[in-house]
N, C-alpha and C positions, 0 to 999 in steps of 0.2 A: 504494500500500500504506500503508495506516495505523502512523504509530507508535503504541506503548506510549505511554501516559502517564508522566512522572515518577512516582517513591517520593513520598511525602509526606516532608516533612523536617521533626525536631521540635527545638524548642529547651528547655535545662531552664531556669526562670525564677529557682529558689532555691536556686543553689550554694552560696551563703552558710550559710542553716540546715541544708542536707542536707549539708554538708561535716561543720558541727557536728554532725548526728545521727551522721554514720558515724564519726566520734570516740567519742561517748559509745557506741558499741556493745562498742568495746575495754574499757571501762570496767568493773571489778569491782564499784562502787559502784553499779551499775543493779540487781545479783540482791541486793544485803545494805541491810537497811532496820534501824535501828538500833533503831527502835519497835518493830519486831516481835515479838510471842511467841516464842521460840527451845522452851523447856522447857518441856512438858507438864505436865499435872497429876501429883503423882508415886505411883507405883503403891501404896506401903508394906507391899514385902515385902520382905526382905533378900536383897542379891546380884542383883537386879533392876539392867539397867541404865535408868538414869535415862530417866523420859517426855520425848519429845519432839513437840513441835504437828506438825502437817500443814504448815505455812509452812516451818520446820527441815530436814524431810523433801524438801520439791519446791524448796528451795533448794540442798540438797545434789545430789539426782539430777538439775539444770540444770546444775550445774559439771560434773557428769559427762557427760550428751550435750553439752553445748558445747566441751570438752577432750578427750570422745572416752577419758577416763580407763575403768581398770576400778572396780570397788569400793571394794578397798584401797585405791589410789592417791588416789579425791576424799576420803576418810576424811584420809589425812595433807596432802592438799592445803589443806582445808578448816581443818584444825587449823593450821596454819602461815597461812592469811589473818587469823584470828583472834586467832591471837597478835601479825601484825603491826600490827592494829589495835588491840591492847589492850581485847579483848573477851575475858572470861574466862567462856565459857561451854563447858560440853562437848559434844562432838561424837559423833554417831551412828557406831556400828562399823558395817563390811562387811555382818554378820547382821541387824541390826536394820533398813539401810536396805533390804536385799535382802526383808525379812519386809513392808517395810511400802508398799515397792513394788507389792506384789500387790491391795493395799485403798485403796490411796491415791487419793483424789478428786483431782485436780489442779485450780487454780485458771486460768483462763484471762482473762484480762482482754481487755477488748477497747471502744473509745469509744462505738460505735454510730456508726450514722448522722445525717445530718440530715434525712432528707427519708424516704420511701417506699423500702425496699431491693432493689436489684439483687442477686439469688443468683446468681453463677456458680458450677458443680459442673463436677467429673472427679474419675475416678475412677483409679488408676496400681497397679501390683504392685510392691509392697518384700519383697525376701528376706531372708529370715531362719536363722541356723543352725543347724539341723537337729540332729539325733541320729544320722542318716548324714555330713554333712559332719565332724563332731570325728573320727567314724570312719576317717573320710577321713587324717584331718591324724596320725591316732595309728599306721594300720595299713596305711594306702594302699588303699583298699576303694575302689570304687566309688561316686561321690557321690550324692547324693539330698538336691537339693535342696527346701527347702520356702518358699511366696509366703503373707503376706497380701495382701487388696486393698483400699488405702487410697481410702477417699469424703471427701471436702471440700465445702465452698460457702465461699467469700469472698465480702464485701461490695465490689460493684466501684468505691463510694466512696472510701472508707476503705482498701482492698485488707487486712483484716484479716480472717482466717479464723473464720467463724461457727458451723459446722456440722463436725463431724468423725465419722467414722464407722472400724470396720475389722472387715473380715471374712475367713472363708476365701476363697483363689483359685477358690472352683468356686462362689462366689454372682455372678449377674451384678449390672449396674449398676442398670436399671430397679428391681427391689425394694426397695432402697439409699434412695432418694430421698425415697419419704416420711418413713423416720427421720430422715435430714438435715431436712427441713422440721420435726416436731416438736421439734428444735431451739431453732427461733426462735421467741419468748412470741407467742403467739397472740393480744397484745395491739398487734402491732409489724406495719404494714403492709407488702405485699412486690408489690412493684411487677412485677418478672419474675424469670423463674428460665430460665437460658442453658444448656443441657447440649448434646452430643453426640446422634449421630443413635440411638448405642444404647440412648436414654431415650425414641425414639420407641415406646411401649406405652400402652393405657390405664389403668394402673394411676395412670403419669406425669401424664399430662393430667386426669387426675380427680381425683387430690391439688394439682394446681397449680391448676386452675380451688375448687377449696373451699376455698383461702386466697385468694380473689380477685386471682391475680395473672397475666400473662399468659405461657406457655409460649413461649419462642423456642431453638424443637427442632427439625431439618430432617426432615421425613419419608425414610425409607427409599429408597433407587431403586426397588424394586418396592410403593412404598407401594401402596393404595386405599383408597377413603373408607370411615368406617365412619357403621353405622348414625346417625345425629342425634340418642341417645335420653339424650343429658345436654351439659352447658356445654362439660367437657373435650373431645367430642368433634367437636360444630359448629366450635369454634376451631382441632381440630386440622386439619378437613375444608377449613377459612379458608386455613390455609399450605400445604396440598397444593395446593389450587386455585391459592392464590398461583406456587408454585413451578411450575406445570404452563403456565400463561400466562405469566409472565414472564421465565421462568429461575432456576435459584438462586441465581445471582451477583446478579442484580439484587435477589432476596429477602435475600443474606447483606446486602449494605450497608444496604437500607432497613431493617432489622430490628436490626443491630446485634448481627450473631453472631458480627461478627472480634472482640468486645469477649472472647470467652469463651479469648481467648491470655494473658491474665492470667491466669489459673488456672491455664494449665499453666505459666505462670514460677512460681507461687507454690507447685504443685509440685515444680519443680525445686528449688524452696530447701530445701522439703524433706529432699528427699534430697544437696543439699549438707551438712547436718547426719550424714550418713552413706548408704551406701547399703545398708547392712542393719540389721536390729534387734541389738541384742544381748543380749536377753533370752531367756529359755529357753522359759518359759509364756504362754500366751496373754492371763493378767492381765495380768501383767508388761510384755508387748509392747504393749498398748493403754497401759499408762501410759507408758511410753517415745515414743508418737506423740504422745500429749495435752501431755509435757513440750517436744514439738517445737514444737507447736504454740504453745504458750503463749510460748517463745521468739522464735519470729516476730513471734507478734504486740506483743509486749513492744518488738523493732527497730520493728515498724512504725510506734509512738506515736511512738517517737525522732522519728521525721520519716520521708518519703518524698519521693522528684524531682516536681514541678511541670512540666507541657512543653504546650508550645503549638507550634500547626502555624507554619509559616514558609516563607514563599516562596520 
């Protein structure tokens, strides 16, 4: 009887700077840049509360998804960072961040890669509370709860989130995917795009083949080939064939589809930022993911672990 193979065992190579980065993540000095624009242009009408930039704005509602605060509370949080730094600028009320949340373009930063990009995508359900759930908590009713359905692509270089999407719970994944791709500048080559089998459709493979990139998507158990009458679906007719001669296990390692476990780590962090929204509106809620977003990937530049196999 055959044994198992050993686990691969990994070693981290730069505990040294990743020790540093997971320090500076503690660090309040990472969200507050002293050059920054704080104060908008100012409106000039009276009793108006004072303008404040889009930077002001998505600096204030990070201290609030990272602390998990309400409204009020990043309001006087905020004000109290500021006065201990001896920054004498005013700070955004409850209302104005709550107004401005709903319009607010959120800045995402993120390095790029070096080479041709790896897109890994999943897509995961985050709940959100409802107008039945408050019901719930105020009169004891019946819950009714309500999901969006969070889309991503990460760069599996860099492991920083490229693409974000979010929709109702009743859209599935495959139609998702081309907007994640219109994402990336169409000037920026994409080398493969890794999803789950539920992006096997040709919607999928015909968006991924017109960005020349190669689809590493397992066909269906009940796949069959289709017609040959474009690029997307000879290649996808390529891994059916592949997987029906060799097996899938032998397709997942040659192909390089365990790679796509990154993405649902990079989801779970996600939702360690919370496991539900706490926004009310469906603006609201999308700016509340893009502020997650933008937080990850902000850790991410701090540094990430280095690992190499080891015998």
């Amino acid at each position: 009887m055959m044994s198992k193979p050993k686990p691969t065992r990994y070693r981290t190579t730069n505990w040294s700077s990743y020790n540093a980065a997971l320090k500076k993540r503690g660090s309040l000095t990472v969200w507050f840049d002293p050059s920054m624009t704080w104060e908008g242009l100012p409106t000039g009408r009276r009793g108006r509360q004072p303008g404040y930039s889009d930077a002001a704005i998505q600096t204030c509602l990070t201290l609030k998804v990272l602390f998990g605060f309400a409204l009020r509370q990043t309001t006087g949080f905020v004000e109290s960072l500021l006065r201990l730094v001896g920054f004498a600028w005013s700070v955004p009320d409850f209302s104005t961040l709550s107004r401005r949340q709903k319009s607010l373009r959120v800045d995402i930063p993120y390095r790029g890669s070096d080479g041709p990009l790896h897109l890994l995508i999943d897509s995961t359900g985050i709940k959100v509370e409802g107008e039945g759930e408050w019901h719930t908590r105020k009169h004891g009713a019946s819950k009714h709860r309500i999901w969006r359905k969070l889309h991503i692509g990460i760069d599996e270089g860099s492991m920083e989130i490229r693409a974000v999407e979010m929709t109702g719970n009743e859209i599935g994944d495959a139609p998702v995917l081309p907007v994640l791709l219109e994402q990336i500048p169409d000037e920026e080559d994409i080398a493969s795009v890794t999803a789950d089998g539920a992006y096997d459709t040709r919607i999928s493979h015909e968006t991924i083949a017109s960005r020349g990139a190669q689809a590493v998507i397992p066909p269906r158990k009940n796949a069959r080939p289709w017609r040959p009458t474009s690029a997307g679906a000879i290649a996808r007719n390529e891994t059916l064939r592949t997987c029906r001669h060799l097996g899938r296990a032998i397709w997942r390692r040659w192909s390089g589809y365990h790679r796509r476990s990154r993405v649902e780590t990079k989801m779970h962090c996600i939702k360690l930022l919370g496991q539900r929204l706490t926004a009310r509106d469906f603006d609201r809620q999308i700016t509340e993911v893009h502020i997650r977003v933008a937080i990850l990937n902000r850790f991410t530049a701090l540094g990430i672990p280095l690992t190499r196999a080891v015998a």
